[in-house]
C-alpha positions as CSV (number, residue, x, y, z in Angstrom):
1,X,37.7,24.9,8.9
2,X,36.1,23.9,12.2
3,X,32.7,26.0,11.5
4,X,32.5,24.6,8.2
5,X,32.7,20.8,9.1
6,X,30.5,21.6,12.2
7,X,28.1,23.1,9.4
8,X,28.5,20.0,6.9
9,X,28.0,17.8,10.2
10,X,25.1,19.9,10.8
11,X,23.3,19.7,7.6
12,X,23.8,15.4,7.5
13,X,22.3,15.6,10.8
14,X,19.0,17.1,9.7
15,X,18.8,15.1,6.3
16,X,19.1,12.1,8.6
17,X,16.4,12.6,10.8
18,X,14.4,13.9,7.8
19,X,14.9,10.5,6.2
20,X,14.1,9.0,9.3
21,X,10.5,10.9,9.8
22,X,9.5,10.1,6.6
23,X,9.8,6.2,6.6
24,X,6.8,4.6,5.9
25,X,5.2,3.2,9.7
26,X,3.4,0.3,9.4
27,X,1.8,0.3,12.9
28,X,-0.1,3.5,11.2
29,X,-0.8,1.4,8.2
30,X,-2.6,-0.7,10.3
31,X,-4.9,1.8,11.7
32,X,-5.3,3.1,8.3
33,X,-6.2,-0.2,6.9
34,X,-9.2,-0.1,9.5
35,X,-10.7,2.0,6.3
36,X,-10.2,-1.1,4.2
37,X,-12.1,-3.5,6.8
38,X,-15.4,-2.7,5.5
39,X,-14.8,-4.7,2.1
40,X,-11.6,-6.3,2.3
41,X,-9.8,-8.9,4.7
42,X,-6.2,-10.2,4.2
43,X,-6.8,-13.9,4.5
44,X,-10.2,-13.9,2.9
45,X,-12.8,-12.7,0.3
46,X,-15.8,-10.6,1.3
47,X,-16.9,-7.7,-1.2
48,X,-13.5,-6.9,-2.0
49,X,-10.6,-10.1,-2.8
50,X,-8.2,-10.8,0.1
51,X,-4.6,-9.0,0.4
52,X,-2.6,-11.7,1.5
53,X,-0.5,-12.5,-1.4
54,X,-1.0,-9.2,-2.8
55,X,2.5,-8.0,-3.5
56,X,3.5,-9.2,-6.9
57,X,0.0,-10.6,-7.9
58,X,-1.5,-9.8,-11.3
59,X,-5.1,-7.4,-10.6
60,X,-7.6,-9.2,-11.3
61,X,-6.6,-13.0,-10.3
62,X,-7.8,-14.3,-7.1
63,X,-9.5,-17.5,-7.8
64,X,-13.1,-17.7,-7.4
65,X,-13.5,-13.7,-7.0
66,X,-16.0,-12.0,-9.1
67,X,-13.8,-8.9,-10.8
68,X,-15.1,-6.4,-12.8
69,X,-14.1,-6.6,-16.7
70,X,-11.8,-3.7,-16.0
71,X,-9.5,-5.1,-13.5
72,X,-9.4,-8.4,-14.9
73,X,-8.2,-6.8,-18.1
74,X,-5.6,-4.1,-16.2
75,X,-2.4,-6.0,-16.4
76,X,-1.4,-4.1,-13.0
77,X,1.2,-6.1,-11.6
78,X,0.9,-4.8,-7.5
79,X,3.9,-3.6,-6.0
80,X,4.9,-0.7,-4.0
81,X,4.4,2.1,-7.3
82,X,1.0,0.5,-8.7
83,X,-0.8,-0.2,-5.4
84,X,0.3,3.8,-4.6
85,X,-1.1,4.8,-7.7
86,X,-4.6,3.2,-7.5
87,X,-4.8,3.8,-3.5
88,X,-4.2,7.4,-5.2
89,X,-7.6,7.5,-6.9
90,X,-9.0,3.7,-7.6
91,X,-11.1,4.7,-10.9
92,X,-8.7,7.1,-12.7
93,X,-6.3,4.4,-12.8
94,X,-8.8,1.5,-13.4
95,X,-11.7,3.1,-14.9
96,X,-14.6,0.6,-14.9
97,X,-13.5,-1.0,-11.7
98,X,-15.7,-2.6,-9.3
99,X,-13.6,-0.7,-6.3
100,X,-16.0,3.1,-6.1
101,X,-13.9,4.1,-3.0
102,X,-12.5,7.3,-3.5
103,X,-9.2,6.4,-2.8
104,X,-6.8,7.8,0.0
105,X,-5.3,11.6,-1.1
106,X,-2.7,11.6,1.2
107,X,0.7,10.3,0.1
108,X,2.0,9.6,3.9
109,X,-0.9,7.5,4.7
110,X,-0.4,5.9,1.4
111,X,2.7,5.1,2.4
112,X,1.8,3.6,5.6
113,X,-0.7,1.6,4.1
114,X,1.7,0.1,2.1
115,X,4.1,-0.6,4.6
116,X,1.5,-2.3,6.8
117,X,0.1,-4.5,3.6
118,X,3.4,-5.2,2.5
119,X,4.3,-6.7,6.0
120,X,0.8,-7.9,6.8
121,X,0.2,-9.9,3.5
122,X,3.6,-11.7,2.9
123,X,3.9,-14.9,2.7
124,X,5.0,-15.4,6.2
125,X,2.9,-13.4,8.5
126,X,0.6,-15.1,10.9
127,X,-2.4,-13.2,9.2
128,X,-1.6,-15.1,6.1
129,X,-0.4,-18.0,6.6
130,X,-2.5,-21.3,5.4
């Protein structure tokens, strides 16, 4: 009985720290993000729209930001599953959009990313605030 609890104890053990590896960091987001820097901003527009604000935003309705007919028309409503999904690959998912970055193939630093944005562009944080 001993061997098997020790076991059981064993096994929770690992699938803890598993769970704990894989959490999202959003101290890497941020360096990932640097990626992003070259069109977008969180408080402001430059080629791309800003991000703060973005969680929970309808694509496509920034005001005052040029999109392209395909975003505006896309009905993505960004949270944690669609911005994963277009950081995935940006034109399979919104074909016709302005956005020709490749997108980011690796589902970790997908996962960072978001965790950074989701922290960076709430309401709330410094970055964003008006």
């Amino acid at each position: 009985m001993k061997i098997r609890g020790l076991v059981l104890a064993s096994l929770l053990a690992l699938g803890t720290t598993a769970c704990v590896a894989a959490a999202p960091d959003a101290v890497r987001g941020e360096q990932i993000y640097t990626r992003c820097l070259a069109c977008h901003a969180l408080a402001y527009d430059r080629v791309g729209p800003r991000h703060c604000g973005l969680f929970g935003r309808l694509a496509g309705s920034v005001p005052g930001f040029a999109y392209s007919p395909a975003m505006k028309n896309s009905k993505i409503v960004w949270n944690e599953k669609t911005l994963d999904q277009f950081l995935k690959s940006p034109l399979k998912m919104v074909p016709g959009t302005a956005m020709t970055y490749d997108g980011v193939p690796d589902p970790k630093d997908r996962a960072d990313l978001i965790a950074y944005l989701k922290q960076a562009t709430s309401p709330g944080s410094p970055a964003c605030h008006k």
